[in-house]
C-alpha positions in Angstrom: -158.5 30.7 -65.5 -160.2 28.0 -64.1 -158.9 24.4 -63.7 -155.9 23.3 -64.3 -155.4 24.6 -67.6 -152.5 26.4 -67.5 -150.7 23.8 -66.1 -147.9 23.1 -68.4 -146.2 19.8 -69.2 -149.0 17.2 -68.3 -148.7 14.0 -69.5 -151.8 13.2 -70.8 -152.4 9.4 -71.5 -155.2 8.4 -73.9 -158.0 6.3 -72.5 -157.9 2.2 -73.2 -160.8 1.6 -75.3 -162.2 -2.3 -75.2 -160.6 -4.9 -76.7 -162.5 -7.1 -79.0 -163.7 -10.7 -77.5 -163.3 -8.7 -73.8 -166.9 -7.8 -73.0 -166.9 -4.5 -75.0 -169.9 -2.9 -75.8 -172.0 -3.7 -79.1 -170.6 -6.3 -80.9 -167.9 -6.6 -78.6 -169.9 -7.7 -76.0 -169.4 -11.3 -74.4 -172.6 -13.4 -74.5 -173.5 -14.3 -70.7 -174.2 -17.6 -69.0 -177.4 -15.8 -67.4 -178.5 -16.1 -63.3 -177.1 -19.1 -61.7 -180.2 -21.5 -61.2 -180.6 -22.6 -57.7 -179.7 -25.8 -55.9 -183.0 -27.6 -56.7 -183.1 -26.8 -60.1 -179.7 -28.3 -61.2 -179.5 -32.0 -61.9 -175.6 -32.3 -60.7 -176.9 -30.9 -57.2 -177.3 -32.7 -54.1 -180.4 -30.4 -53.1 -182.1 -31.2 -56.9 -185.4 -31.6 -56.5 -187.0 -32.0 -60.2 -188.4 -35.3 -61.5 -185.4 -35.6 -63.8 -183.5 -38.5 -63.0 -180.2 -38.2 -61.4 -176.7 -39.1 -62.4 -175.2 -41.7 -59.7 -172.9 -39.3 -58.0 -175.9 -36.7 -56.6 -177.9 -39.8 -56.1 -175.1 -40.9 -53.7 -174.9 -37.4 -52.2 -179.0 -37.2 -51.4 -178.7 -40.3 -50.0 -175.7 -39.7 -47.7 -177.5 -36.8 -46.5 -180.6 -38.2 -45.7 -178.2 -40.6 -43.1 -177.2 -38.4 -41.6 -179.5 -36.1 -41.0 -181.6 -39.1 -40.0 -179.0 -39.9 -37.7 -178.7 -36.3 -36.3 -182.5 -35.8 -36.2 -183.1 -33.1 -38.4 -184.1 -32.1 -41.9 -182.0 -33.3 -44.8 -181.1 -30.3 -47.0 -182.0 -31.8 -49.8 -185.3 -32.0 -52.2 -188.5 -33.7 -50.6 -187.7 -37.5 -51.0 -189.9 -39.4 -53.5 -190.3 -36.3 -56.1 -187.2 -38.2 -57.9 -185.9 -41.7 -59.2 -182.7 -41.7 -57.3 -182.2 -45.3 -57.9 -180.6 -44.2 -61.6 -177.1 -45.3 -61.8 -177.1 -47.5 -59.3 -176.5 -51.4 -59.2 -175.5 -51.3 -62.7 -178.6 -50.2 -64.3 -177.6 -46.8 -65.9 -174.6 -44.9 -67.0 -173.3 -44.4 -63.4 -171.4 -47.2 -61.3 -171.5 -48.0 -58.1 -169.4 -46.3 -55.5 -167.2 -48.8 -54.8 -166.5 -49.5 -51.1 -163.4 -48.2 -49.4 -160.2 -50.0 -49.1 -159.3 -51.9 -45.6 -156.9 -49.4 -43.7 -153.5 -51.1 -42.7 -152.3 -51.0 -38.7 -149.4 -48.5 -39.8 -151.0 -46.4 -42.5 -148.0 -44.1 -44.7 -148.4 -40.2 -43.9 -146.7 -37.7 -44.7 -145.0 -35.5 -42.6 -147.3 -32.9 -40.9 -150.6 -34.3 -41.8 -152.8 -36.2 -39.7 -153.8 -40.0 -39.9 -156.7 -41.4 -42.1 -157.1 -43.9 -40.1 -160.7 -44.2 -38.9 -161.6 -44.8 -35.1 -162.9 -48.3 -35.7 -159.5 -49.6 -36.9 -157.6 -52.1 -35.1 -155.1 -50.9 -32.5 -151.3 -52.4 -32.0 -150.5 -53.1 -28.7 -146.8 -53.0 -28.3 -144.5 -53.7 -25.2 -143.2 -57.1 -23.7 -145.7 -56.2 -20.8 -148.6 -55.2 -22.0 -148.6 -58.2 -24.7 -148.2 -60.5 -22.4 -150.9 -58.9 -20.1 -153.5 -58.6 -22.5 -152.7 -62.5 -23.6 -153.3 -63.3 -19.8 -156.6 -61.3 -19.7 -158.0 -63.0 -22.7 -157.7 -59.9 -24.6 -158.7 -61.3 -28.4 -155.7 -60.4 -31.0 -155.6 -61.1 -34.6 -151.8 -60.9 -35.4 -148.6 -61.0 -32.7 -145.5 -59.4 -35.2 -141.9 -60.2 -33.4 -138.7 -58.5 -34.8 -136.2 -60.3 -36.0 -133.0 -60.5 -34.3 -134.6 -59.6 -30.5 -133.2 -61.4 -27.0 -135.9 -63.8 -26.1 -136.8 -63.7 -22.6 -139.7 -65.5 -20.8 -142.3 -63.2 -21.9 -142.0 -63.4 -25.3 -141.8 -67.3 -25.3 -145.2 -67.2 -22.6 -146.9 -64.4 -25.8 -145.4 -66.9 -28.9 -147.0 -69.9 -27.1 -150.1 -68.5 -25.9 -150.6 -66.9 -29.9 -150.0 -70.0 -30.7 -152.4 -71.7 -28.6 -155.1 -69.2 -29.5 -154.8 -69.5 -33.1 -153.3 -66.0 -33.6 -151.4 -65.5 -36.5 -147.9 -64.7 -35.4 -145.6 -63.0 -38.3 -141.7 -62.3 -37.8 -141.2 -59.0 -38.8 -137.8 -56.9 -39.6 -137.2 -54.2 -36.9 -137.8 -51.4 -39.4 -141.0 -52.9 -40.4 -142.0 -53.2 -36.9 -141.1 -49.2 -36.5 -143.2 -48.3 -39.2 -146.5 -50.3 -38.1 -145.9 -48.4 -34.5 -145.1 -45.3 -35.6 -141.4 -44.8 -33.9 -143.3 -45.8 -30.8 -140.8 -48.0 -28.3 -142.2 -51.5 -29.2 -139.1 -53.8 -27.4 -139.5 -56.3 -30.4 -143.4 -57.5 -29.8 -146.7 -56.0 -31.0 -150.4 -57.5 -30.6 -152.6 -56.2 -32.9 -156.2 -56.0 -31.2 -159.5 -54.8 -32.2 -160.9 -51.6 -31.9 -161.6 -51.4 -27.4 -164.8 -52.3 -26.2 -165.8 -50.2 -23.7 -168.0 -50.6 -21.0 -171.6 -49.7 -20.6 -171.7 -46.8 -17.8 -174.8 -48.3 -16.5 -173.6 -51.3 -16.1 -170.3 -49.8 -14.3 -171.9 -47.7 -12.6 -174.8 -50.8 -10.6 -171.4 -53.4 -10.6 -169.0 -51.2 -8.7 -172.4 -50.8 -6.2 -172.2 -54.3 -5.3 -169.0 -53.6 -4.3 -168.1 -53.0 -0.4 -166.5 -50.1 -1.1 -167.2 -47.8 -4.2 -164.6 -46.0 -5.9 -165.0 -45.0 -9.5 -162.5 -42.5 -11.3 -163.9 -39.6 -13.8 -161.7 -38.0 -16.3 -162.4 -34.6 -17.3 -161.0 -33.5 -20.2 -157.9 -35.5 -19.9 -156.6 -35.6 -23.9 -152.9 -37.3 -23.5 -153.3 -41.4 -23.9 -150.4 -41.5 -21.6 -152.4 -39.6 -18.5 -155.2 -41.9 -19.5 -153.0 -45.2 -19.2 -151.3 -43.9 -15.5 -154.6 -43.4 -14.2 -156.2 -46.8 -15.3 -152.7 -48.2 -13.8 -153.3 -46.4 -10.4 -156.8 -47.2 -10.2 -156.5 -50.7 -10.9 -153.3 -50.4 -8.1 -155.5 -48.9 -5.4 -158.8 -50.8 -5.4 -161.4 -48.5 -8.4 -163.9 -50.6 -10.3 -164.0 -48.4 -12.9 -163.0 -45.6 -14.9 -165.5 -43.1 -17.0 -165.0 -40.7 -19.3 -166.4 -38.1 -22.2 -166.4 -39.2 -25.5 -165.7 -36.0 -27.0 -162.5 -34.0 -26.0 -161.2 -36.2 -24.4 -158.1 -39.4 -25.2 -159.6 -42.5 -25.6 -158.4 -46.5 -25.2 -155.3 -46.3 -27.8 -152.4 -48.4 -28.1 -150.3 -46.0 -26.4 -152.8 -45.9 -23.4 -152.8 -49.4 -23.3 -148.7 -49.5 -23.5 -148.9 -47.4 -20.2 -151.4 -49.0 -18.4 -148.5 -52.0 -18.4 -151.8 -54.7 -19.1 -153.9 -53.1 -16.2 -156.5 -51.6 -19.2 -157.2 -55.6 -19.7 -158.6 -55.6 -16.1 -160.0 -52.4 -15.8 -163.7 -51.3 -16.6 -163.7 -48.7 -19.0 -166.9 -46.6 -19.6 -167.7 -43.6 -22.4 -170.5 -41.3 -21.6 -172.1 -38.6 -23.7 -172.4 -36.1 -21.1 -169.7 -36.0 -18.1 -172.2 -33.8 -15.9 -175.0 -35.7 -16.6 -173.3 -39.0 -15.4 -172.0 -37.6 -12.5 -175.6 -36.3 -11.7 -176.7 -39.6 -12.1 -174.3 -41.7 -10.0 -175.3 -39.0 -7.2 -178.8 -40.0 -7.3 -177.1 -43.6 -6.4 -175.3 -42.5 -3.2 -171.3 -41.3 -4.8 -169.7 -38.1 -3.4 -168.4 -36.8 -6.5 -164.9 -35.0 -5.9 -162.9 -33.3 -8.0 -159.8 -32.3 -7.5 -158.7 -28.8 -7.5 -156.0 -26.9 -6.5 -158.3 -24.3 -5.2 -160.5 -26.6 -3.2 -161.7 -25.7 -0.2 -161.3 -29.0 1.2 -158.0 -30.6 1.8 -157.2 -34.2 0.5 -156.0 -35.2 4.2 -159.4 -34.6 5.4 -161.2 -35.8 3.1 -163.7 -37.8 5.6 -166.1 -38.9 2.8 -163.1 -41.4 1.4 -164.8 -44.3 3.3 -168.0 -43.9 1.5 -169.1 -44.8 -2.2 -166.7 -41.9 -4.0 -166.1 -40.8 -7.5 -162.4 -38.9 -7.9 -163.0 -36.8 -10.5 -159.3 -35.5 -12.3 -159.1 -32.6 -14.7 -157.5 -31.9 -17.5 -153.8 -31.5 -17.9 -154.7 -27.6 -18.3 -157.3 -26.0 -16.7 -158.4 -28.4 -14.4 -162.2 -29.0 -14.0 -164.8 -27.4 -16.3 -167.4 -25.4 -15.1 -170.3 -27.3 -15.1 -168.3 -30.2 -13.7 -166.5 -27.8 -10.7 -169.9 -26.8 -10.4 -171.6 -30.5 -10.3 -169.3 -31.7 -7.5 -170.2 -31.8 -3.8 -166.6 -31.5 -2.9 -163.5 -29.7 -4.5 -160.1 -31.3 -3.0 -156.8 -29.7 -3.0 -153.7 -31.7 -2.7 -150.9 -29.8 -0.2 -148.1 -29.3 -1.9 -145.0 -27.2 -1.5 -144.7 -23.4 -2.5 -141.9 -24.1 -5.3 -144.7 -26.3 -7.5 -147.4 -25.1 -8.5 -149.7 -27.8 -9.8 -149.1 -31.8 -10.5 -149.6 -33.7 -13.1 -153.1 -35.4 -13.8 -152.1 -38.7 -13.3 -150.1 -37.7 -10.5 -152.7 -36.2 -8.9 -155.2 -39.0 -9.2 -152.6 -41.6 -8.0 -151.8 -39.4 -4.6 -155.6 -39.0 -4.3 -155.9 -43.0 -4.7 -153.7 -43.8 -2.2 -155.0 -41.6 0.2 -158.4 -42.8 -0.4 -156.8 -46.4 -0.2 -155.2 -45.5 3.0 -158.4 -44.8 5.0 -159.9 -47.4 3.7 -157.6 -50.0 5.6 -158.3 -47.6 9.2 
């Protein structure tokens, strides 16, 4: 026969039938909630766009959004503006309160182990080190709290730091070491820490026509370099061989923290600073103003030794600890250096690179 009918000792199981209050059929059945109304049609929505008015929250929300897409130049995704009161719940005069404004972030925030810091980029920095705390006294850097450990040897440079704070108005708060470790985040603080604003960088314009007044240019660009430390070594060399200035992206790339301070040893406090929005459009436009741009590469065709244009207004340009230069800056340079080095290295670090390139630039200079 046909099928599997003569197959003998099948377990045959009966079928589950529905379960009452399970979306069965008939009276079994589950009432639905019906199609899910779109963004503009629900109240609790950012994108609402009824004339209902709106509770606080989604008021916030629609006008957060129109910030920033003001700010970004495009659309808000959000209803047209004026079709709604969005002014309900707000300054007391509904059911909704105020959001209330965040609290101030401490120097040394507590986080947890494997999680990054909340602390946003405009909070103040603390510049730790005997060196650099008494550098940045000396350049007029302003602080608003100098914290000394308890216990530490007192040598000149704290007494010159404790006077100076003193002198200045600065509050100056005597701190247990462990307190001092947890404001610097483990970071080697030898007993002293200045805690400064956020760093005020220089205009790139205004870097880039000062350093022209200069009798002989030399600016330093950064491409990509994302370790504070590199960033501190390199303001330290170029403020060692002669620069006016350093330049670099905002965007990948480190920017002026306490650590790159710490190993700048105070030179940050002397050294121009500029953040540009496009790397390859600045170094465009400082050729347009009579710089060589070179970047250094350990495929360049030309070698550091006879680098001829060294006399002349010059930009170094150092890549990242990585991959070296980017494209579009390899691409924008008029010269690509390579440093000789022996067969058993193959590559040096950035900082190292842009102090060796310095010096050499330095050198010819004094011919």
């Amino acid at each position: 026969m046909p099928g599997n009918s003569q197959r003998r000792n099948i377990r045959k199981v009966a079928k589950k039938t529905a379960v009452k209050g399970t979306g069965g059929k008939n009276k079994d059945t589950l009432t639905g909630r019906g199609k899910t109304l779109p963004a503009d049609e629900r109240p609790w929505h950012k994108g609402y766009s009824g004339t209902e008015k709106l509770p606080s929250k989604t008021a916030w929300k629609q006008d957060k959004e129109r910030k920033a897409a003001a700010a970004e130049g495009r659309a808000p995704k959000i209803g047209k503006p004026g079709t709604k009161d969005t002014t309900w719940g707000r300054g007391g005069t509904g059911r909704g309160t105020p959001r209330k404004a965040a609290a101030p972030t401490r120097t040394g925030p507590r986080v947890a182990a494997g999680r990054k810091s909340a602390t946003p980029k405009d909070a103040p920095e603390l510049l730790v080190g005997r060196n650099p705390v008494v550098e940045a006294m000396r350049a007029h850097v302003p602080g608003t709290a100098l914290y000394v450990a308890q216990g530490i040897e007192i040598d000149e440079r704290i007494n010159e730091a404790v006077r100076t704070a003193g002198d200045r108005g600065i509050a100056i708060l005597e701190v247990s070491r462990t307190e001092l470790d947890r404001l610097t985040g483990g970071v080697l603080h030898q007993g002293i820490g200045l805690q400064v604003p956020p760093f005020s960088y220089e205009n790139f314009d205004d870097l880039l026509m000062s350093s022209l007044e200069h009798p002989s240019p030399l600016l330093v660009a950064l491409d990509g370099v994302t370790d504070p430390r590199n960033l501190g070594a390199v303001i330290r060399s170029a403020a060692a061989f002669g620069a006016q200035g350093i330049f670099l992206p905002e965007r990948r790339s480190a920017g002026m923290t306490a650590t790159a301070w710490r190993t700048s040893a105070g030179a940050a406090a002397r050294m121009p600073v500029a953040q540009v929005t496009n790397l390859t459009r600045a170094l465009k436009q400082a050729q347009q103003e009579g710089f060589i741009v070179a970047g250094l590469d350990a495929d360049g065709e030309t070698s550091l030794y006879d680098l001829e244009a060294a006399i002349g207004p010059i930009i170094v340009v150092v890549g990242s600890e990585g991959r070296g230069l980017s494209r579009l800056v390899g691409t924008t340079c008029d010269l690509r250096v390579n440093i000789p080095i022996g067969s058993e290295v193959e590559s040096l670090n950035a900082s190292v690179a842009a102090a060796i390139t310095l010096a050499e630039v330095a050198r010819r200079r004094s011919l």
